[in-house]
C-alpha positions as CSV (number, residue, x, y, z in Angstrom):
1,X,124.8,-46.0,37.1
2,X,124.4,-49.7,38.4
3,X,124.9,-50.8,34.6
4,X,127.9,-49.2,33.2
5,X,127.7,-51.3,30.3
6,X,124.3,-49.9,28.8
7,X,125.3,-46.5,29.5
8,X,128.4,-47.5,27.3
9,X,126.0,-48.7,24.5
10,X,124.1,-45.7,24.1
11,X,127.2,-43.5,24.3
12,X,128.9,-45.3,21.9
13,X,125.5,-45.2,19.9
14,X,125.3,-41.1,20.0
15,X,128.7,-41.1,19.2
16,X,127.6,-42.5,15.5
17,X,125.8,-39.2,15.2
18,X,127.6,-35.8,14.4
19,X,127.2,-34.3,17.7
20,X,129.6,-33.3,21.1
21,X,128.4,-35.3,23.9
22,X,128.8,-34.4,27.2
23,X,126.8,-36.5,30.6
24,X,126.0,-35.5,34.0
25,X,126.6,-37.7,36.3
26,X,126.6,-38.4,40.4
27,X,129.7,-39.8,42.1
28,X,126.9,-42.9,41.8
29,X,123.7,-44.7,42.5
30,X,124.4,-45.5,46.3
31,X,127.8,-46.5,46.2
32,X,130.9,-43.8,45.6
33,X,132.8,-46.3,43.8
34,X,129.8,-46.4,40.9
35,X,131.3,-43.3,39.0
36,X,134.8,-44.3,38.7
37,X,133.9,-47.3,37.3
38,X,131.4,-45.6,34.8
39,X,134.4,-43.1,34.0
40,X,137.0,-46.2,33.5
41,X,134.1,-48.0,31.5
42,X,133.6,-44.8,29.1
43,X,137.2,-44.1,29.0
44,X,138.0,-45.2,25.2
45,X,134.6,-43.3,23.6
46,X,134.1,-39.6,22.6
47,X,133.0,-37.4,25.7
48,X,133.6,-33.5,25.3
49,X,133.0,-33.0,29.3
50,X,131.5,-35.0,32.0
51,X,129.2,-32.6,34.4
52,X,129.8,-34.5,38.2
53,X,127.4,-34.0,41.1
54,X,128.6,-34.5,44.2
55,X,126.6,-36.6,45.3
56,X,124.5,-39.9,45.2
57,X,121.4,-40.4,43.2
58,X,119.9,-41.5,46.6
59,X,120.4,-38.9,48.0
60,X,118.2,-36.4,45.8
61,X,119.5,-33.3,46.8
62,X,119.5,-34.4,50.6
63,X,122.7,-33.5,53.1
64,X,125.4,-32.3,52.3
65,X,127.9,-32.5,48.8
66,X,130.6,-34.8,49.1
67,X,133.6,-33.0,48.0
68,X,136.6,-35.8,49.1
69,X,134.6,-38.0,47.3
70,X,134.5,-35.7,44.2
71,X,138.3,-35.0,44.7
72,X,139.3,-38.5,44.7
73,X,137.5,-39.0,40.8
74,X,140.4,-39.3,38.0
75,X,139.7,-39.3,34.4
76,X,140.6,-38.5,30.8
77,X,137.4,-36.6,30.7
78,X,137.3,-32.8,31.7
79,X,135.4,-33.1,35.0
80,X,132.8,-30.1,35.4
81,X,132.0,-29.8,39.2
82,X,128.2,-29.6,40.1
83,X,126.3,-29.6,43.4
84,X,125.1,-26.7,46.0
85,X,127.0,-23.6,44.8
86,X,124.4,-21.5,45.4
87,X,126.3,-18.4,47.3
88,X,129.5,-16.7,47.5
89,X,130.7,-18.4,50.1
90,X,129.4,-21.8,48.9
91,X,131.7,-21.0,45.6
92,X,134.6,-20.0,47.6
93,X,134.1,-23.4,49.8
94,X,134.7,-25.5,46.8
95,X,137.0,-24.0,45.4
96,X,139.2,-23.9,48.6
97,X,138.6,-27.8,49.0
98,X,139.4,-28.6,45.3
99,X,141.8,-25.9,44.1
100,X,142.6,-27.7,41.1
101,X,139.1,-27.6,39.7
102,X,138.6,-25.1,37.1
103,X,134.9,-25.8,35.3
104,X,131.5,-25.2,37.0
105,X,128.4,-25.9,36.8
106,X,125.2,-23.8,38.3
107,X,121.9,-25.3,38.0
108,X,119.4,-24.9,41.4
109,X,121.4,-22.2,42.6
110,X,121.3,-19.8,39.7
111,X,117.3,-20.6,39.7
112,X,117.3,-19.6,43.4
113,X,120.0,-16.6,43.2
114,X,120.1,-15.3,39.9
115,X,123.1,-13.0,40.7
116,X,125.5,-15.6,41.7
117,X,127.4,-15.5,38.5
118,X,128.1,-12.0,38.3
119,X,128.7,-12.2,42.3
120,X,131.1,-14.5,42.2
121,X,133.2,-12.6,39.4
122,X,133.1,-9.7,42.6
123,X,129.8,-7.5,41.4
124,X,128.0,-6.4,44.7
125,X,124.2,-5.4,45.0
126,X,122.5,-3.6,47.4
127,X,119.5,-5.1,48.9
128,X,117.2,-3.2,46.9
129,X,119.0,-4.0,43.9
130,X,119.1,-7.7,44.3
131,X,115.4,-8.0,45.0
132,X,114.7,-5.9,41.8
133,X,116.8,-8.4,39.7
134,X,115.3,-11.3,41.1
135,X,111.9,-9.7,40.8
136,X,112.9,-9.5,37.1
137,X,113.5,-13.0,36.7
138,X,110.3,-14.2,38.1
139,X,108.0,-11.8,36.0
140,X,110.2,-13.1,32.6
141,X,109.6,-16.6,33.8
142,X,105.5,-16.0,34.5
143,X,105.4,-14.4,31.3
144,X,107.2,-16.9,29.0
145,X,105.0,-19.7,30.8
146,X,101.9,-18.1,30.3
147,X,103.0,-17.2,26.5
148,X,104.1,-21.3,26.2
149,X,101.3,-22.5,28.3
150,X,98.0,-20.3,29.3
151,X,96.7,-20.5,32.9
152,X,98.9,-24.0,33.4
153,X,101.9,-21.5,34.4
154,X,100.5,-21.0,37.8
155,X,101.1,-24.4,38.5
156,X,104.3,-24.3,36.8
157,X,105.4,-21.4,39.2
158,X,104.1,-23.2,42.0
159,X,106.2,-25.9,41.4
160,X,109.2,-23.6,40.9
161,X,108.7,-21.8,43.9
162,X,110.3,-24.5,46.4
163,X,113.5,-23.0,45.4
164,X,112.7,-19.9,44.8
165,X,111.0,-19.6,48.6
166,X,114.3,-19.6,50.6
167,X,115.2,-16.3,49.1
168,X,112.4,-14.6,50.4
169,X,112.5,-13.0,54.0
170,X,108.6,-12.7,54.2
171,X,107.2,-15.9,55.2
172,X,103.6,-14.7,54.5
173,X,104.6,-14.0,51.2
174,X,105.5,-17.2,50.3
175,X,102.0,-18.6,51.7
176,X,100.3,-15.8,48.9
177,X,101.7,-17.0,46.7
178,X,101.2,-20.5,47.1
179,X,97.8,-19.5,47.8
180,X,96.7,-17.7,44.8
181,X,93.9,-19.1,42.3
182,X,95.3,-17.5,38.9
183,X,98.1,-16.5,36.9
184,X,97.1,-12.6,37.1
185,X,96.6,-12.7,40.9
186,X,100.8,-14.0,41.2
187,X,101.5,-11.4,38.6
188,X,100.1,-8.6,40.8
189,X,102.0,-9.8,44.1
190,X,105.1,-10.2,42.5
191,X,104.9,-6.5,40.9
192,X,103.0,-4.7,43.9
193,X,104.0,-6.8,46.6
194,X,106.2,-4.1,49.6
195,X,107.6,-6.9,51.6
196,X,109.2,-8.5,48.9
197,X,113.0,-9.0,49.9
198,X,115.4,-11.0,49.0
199,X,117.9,-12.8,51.7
């Protein structure tokens, strides 16, 4: 995002190709006024939508979304909002700061909740009900690792499991799972595993 220029090069070279582009973007590198320049820079080429994360690259995924920032971003483009929606209430937060906005994006959050869609349309879940979903989820993505990539889907997991670790209320069980040797040992815990519930 420091070189607004390049970026325009190679969207002006996809655009040769018979494809819809869209890009995700921050509101920029470590300054906010990167991505409106980047937008104003693009503004004559072919973008379908322009996915924004509300923060800056620096950042990571470190404190909190900047939503006035995000507000304040005009463009031709249809602007997709991205960043921390990962609850209800986180939904209902943006969408009470920027009432205008009417695309979003999910990434992190659906990894970590993979409910949130269908609670944000209103669906509600017991307890028990969520945990079996999300129990669902992990045992699909275990299995489509280890179909993909043998034995290297523990690590995989492993990896995955810094999100997926803040939905669990059992500390301990986060610590066996991060301590197991193979793929079959996470498969068992995550089947047979009683104090497995979600937050």
């Amino acid at each position: 995002m420091k070189n607004p220029y390049l970026i325009k090069q190679i969207v002006e070279a996809v655009n040769e190709l018979p494809v819809k582009l869209s890009i995700k973007i921050r509101l920029g590198y470590d300054d906010f006024s990167q991505a409106k320049v980047l937008l104003d820079t693009l503004k004559y080429n072919e973008i379908s939508k322009v996915f924004l994360h509300a923060r800056l690259a620096e950042q990571f995924y470190k404190g909190d979304v900047n939503l006035k920032e995000f507000s304040l971003i005009n463009s031709n483009f249809p602007i997709v909002y991205n960043g921390d929606i990962n609850s209800l209430e986180a939904f209902q937060k943006v969408v009470s700061f920027l009432p205008q906005q009417d695309e979003f994006m999910i990434g992190r959050g659906a990894i970590s909740n993979p409910a949130i869609f269908n609670i944000i349309k209103g669906k509600q879940y017991s307890d028990d009900e969520y945990s079996e979903i999300f129990r669902a989820m992990l045992l699909d993505i275990v299995e489509n690792y280890r179909e993909k990539i043998g034995e290297f889907a523990l690590s995989q997991m492993k990896a995955l499991w810094k999100y997926f670790q803040y939905r669990i209320k059992d500390k301990d069980f986060n610590n066996k799972i991060f301590q197991t040797t193979n793929l079959e040992e996470m498969i068992k815990l995550l089947q047979n595993e009683n104090k497995y519930r979600m937050k």
